[in-house]
FIKOLZA-1660 file (N, C-alpha, C; in steps of 0.1 Angstrom, whole numbers, plus 5000, padded with zeros to 4 digits):
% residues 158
   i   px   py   pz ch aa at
   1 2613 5150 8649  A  X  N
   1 2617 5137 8644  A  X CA
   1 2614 5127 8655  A  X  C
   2 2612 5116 8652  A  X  N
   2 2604 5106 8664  A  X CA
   2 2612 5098 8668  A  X  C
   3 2617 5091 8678  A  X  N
   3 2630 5085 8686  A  X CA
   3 2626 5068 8678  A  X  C
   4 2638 5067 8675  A  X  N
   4 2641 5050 8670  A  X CA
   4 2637 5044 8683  A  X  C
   5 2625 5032 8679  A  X  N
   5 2628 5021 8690  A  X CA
   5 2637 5008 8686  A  X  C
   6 2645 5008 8677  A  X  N
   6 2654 5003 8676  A  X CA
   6 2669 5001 8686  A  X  C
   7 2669 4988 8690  A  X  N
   7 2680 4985 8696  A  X CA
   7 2697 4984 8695  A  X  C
   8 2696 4981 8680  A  X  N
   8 2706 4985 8676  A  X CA
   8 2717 4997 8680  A  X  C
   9 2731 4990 8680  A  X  N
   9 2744 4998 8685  A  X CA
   9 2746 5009 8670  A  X  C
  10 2747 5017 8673  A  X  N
  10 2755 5031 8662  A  X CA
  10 2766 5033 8659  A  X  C
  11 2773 5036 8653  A  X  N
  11 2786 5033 8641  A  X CA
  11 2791 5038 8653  A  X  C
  12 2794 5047 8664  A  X  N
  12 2800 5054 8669  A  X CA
  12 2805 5045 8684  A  X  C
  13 2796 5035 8687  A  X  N
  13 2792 5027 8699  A  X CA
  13 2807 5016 8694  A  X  C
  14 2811 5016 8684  A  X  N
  14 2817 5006 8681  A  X CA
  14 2834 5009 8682  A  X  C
  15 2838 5007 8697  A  X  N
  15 2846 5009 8695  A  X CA
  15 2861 4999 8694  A  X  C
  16 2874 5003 8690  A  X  N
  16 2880 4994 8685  A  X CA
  16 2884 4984 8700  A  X  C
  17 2885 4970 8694  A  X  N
  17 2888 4962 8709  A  X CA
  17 2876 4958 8717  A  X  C
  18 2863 4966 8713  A  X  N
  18 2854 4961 8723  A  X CA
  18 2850 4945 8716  A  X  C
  19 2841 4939 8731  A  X  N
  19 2838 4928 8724  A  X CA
  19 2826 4926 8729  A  X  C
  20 2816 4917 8723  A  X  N
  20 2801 4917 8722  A  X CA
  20 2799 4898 8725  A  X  C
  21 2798 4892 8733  A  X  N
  21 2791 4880 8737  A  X CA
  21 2777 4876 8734  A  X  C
  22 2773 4861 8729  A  X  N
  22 2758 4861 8730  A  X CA
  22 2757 4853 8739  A  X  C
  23 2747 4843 8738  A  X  N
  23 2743 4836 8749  A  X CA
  23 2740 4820 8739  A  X  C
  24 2742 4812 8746  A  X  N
  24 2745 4798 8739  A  X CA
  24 2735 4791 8733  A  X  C
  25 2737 4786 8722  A  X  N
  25 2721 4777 8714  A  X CA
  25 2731 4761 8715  A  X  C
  26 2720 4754 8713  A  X  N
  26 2725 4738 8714  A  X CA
  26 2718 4733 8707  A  X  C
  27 2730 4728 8694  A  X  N
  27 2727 4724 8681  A  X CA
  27 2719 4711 8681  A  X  C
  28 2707 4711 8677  A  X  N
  28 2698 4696 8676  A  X CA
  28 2703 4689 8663  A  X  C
  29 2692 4675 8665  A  X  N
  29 2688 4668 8653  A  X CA
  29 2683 4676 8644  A  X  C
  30 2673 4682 8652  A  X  N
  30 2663 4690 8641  A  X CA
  30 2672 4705 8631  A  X  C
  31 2681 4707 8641  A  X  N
  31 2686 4720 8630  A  X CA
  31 2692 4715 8623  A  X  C
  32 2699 4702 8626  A  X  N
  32 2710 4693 8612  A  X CA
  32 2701 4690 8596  A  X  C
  33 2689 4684 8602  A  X  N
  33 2681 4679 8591  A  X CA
  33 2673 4688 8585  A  X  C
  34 2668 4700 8594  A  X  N
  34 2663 4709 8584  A  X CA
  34 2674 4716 8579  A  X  C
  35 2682 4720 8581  A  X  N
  35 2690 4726 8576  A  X CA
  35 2696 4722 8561  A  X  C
  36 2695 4704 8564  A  X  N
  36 2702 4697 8552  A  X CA
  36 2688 4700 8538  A  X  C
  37 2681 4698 8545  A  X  N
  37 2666 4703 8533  A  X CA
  37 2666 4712 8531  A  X  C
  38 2665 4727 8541  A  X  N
  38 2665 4736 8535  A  X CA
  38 2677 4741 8522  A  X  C
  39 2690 4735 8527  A  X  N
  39 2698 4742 8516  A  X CA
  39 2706 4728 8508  A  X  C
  40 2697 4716 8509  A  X  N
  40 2700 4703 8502  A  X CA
  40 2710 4698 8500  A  X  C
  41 2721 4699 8513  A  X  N
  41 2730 4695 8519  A  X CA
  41 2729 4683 8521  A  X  C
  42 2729 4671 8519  A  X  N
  42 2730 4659 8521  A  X CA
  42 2738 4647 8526  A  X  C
  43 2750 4652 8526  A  X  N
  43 2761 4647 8525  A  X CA
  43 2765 4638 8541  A  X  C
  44 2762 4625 8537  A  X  N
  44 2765 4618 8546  A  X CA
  44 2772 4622 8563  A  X  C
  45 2782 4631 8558  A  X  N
  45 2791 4633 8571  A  X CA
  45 2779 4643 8580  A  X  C
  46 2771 4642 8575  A  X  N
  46 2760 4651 8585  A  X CA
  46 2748 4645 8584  A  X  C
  47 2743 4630 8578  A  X  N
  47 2730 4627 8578  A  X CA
  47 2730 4611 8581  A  X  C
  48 2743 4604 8582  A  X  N
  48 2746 4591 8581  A  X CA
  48 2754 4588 8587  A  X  C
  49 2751 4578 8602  A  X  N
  49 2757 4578 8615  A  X CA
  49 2766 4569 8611  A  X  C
  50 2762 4559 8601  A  X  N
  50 2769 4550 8599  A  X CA
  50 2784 4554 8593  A  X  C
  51 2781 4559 8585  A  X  N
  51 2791 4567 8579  A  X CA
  51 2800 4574 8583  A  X  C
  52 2793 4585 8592  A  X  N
  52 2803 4594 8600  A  X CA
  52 2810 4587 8607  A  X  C
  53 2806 4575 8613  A  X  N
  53 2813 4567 8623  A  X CA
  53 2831 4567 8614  A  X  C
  54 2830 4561 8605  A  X  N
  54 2840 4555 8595  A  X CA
  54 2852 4571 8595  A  X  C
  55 2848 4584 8598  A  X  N
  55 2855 4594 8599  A  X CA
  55 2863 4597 8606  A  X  C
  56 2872 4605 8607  A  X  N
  56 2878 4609 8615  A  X CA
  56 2868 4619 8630  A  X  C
  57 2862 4623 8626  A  X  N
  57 2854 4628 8635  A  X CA
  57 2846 4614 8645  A  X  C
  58 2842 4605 8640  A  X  N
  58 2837 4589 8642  A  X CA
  58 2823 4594 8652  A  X  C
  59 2819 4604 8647  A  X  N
  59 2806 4605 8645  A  X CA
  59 2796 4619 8639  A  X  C
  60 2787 4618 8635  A  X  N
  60 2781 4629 8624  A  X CA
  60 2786 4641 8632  A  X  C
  61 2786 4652 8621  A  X  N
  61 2785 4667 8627  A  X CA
  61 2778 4674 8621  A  X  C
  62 2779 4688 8625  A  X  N
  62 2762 4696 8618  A  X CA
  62 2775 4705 8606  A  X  C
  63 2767 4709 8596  A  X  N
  63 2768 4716 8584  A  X CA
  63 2781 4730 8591  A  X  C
  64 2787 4732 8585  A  X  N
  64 2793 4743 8588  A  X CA
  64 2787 4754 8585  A  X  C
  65 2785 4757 8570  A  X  N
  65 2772 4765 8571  A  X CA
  65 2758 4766 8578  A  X  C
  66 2758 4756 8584  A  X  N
  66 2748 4757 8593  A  X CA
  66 2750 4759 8606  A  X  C
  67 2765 4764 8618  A  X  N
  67 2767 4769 8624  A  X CA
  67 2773 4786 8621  A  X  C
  68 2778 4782 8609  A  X  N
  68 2774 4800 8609  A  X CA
  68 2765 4805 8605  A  X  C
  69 2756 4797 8602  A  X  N
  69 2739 4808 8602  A  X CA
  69 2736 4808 8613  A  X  C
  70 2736 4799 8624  A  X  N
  70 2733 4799 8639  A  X CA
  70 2739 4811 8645  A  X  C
  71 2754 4815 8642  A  X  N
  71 2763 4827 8649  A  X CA
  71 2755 4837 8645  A  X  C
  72 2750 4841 8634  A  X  N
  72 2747 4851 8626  A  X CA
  72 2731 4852 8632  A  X  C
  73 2728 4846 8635  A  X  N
  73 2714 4846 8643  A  X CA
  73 2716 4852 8654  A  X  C
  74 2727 4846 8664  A  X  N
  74 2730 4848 8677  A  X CA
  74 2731 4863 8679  A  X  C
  75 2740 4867 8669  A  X  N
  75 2740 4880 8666  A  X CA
  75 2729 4891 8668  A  X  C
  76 2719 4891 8660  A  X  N
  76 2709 4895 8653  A  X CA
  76 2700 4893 8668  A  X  C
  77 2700 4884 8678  A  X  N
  77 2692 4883 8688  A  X CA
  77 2697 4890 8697  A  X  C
  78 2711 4892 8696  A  X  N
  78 2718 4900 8705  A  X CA
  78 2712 4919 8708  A  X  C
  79 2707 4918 8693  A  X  N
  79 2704 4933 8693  A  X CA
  79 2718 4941 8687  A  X  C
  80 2724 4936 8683  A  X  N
  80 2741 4947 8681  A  X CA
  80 2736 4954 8672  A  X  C
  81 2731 4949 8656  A  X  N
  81 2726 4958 8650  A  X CA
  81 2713 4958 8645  A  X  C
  82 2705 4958 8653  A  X  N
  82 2689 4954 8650  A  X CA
  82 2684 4974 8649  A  X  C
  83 2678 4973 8632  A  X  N
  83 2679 4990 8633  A  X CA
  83 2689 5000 8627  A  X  C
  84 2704 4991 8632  A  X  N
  84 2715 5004 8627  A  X CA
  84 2726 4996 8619  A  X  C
  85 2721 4982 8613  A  X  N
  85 2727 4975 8600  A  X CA
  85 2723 4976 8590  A  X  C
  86 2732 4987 8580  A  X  N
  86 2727 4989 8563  A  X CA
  86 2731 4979 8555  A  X  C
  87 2741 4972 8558  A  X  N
  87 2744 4960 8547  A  X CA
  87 2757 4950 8558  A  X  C
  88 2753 4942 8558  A  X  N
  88 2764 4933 8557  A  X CA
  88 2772 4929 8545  A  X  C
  89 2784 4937 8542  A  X  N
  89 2791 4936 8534  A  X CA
  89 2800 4926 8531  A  X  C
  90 2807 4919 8540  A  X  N
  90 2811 4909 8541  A  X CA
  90 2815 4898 8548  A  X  C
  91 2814 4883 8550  A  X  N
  91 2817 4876 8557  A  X CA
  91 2832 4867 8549  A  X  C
  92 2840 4860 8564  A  X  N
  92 2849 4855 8562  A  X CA
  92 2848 4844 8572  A  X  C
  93 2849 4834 8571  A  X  N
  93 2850 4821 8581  A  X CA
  93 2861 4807 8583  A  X  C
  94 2864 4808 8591  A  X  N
  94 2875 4794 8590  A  X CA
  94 2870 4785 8594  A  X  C
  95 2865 4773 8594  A  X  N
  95 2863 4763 8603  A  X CA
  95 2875 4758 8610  A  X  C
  96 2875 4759 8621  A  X  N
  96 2885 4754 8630  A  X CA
  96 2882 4740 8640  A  X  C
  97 2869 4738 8643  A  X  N
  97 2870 4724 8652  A  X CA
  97 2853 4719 8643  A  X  C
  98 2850 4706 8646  A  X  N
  98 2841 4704 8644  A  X CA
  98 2826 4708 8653  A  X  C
  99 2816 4705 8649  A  X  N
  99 2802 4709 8656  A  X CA
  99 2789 4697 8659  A  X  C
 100 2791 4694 8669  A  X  N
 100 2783 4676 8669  A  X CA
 100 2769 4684 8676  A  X  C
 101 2761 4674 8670  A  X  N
 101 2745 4673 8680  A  X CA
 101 2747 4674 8692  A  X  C
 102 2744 4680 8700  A  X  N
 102 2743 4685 8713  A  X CA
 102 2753 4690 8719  A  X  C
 103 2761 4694 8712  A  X  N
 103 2772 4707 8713  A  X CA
 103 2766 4724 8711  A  X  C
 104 2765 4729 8726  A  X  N
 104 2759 4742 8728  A  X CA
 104 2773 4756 8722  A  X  C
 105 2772 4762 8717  A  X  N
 105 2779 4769 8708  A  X CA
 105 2774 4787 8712  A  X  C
 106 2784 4791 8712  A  X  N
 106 2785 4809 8717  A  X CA
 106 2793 4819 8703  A  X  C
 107 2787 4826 8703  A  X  N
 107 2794 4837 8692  A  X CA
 107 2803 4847 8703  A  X  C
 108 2813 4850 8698  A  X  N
 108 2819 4864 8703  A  X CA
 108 2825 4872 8692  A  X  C
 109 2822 4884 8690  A  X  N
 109 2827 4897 8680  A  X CA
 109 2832 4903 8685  A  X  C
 110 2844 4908 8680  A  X  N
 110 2855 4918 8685  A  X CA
 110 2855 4931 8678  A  X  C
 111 2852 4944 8680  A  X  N
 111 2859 4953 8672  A  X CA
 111 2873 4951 8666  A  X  C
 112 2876 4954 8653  A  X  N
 112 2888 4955 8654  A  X CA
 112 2893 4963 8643  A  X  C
 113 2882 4975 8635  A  X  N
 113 2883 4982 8627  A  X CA
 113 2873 4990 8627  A  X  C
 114 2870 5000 8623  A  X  N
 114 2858 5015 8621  A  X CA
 114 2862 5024 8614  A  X  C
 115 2855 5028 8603  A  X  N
 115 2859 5043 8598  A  X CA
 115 2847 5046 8593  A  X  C
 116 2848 5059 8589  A  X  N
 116 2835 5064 8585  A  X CA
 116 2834 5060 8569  A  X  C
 117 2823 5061 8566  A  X  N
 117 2819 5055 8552  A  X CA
 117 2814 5071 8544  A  X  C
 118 2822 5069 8529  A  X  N
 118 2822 5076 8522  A  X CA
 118 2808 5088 8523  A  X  C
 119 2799 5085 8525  A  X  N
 119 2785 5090 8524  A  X CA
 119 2784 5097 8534  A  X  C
 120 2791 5092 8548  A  X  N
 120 2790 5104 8557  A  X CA
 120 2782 5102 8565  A  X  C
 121 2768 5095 8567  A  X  N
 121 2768 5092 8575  A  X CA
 121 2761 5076 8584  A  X  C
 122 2771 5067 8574  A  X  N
 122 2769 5056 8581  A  X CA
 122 2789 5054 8584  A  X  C
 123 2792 5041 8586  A  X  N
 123 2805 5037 8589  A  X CA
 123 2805 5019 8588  A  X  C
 124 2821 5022 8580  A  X  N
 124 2822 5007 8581  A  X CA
 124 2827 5001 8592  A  X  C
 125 2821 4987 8601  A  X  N
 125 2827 4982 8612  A  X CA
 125 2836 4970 8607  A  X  C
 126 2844 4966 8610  A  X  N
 126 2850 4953 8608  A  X CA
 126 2852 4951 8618  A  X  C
 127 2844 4935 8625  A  X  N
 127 2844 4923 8636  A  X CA
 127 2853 4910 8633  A  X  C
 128 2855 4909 8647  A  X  N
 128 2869 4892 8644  A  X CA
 128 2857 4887 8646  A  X  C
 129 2852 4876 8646  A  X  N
 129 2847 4867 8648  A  X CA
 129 2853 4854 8656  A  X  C
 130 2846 4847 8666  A  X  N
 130 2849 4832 8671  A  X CA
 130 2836 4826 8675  A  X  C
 131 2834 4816 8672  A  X  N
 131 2824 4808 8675  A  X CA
 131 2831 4797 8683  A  X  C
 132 2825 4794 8698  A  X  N
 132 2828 4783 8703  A  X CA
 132 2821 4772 8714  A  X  C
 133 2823 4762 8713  A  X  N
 133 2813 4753 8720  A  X CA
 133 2816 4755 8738  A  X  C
 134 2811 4745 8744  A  X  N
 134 2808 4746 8754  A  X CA
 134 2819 4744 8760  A  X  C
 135 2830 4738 8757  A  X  N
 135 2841 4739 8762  A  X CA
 135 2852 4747 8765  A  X  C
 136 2847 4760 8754  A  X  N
 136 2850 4771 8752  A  X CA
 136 2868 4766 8743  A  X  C
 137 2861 4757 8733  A  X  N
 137 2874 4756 8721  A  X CA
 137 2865 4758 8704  A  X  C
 138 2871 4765 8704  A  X  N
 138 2868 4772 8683  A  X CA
 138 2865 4762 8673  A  X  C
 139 2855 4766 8669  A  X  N
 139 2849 4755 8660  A  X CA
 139 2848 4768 8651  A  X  C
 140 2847 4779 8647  A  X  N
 140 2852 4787 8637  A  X CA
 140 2858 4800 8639  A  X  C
 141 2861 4808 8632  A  X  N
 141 2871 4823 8633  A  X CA
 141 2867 4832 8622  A  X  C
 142 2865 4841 8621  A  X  N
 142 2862 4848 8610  A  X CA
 142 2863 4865 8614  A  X  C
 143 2862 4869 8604  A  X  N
 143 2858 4886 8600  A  X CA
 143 2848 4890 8597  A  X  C
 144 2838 4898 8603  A  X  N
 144 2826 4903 8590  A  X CA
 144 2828 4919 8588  A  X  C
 145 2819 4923 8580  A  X  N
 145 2823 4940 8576  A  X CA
 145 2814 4943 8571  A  X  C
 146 2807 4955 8581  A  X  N
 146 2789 4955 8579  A  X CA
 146 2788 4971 8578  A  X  C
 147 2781 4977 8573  A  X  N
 147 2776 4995 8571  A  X CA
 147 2767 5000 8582  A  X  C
 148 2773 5003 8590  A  X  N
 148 2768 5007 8602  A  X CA
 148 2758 5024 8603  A  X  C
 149 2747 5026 8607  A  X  N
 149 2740 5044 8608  A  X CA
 149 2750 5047 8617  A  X  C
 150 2752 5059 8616  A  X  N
 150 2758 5069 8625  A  X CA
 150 2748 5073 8632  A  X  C
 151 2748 5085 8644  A  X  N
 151 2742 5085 8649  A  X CA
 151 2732 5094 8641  A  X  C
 152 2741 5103 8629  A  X  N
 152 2732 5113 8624  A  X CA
 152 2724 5112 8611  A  X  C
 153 2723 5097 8610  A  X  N
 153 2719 5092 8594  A  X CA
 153 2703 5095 8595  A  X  C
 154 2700 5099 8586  A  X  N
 154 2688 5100 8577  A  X CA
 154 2685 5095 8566  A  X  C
 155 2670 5092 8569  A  X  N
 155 2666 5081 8558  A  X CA
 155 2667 5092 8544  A  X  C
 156 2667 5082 8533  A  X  N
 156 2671 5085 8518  A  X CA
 156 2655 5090 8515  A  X  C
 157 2652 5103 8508  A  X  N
 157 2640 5107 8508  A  X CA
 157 2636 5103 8492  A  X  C
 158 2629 5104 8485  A  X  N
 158 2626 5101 8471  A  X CA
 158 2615 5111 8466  A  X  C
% end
């Protein structure tokens, strides 16, 4: 059998309490406005300075969905499961602070659950999630719960 060059961590790697860091992206203009096109998000509080001003925030911020696609990227560049992710089964998110243009922003994942998955040989992980900016204060919190290869998984033959 031929060695994975996959980087990806293994159901087994995941243990409870550990925690996985990325490294920081700095939210532009440009991710606010494509972002607002790509998923036709429009909504003043993220496209209309004038506007945002009149807010409690008192000035624009970026999409919240659009900093948890950024986390979920950070992820994915991290390598955690590049290779040894069968499904992302679930996400959960809080927004807790807001996210302004040129606010640099970090993911952290926590273990904080594992078991093996009915099939035997993948496993489910459940991660805490926190996303936070440069000040190192929470702009979100969440859970995900993803199907992880074990080390002894084999592909499905047909």
């Amino acid at each position: 059998m031929m060695e994975s060059c996959y980087r990806g961590l293994f159901f087994e790697e995941f243990e409870q309490g550990r925690s996985f860091g990325t490294q920081g992206r700095t939210i532009t203009e440009a991710d606010i406005v494509n972002f607002a096109g790509l998923s036709g998000d429009f909504n003043p509080l993220h496209m209309d300075e004038e506007f945002a001003q009149t807010t409690p925030h008192g000035k624009r911020i970026a999409h919240g969905m659009l900093s948890a696609s950024i986390a979920s990227g950070m992820a994915a560049q991290a390598g955690l499961f590049d290779g040894t992710a069968l499904a992302l089964m679930a996400v959960n998110v809080k927004f807790t602070g807001a996210v302004y243009p040129g606010d640099t922003i970090h993911f952290v994942l926590q273990v904080s659950g594992a078991k093996k998955a009915p099939q035997g040989d993948s496993g489910i992980v459940q991660l805490k999630t926190h996303l936070k900016n440069q000040r190192g204060e929470s702009v979100s919190e969440g859970k995900w719960t993803l199907l992880i290869k074990t080390r002894s998984w084999q592909p499905t033959q047909e």
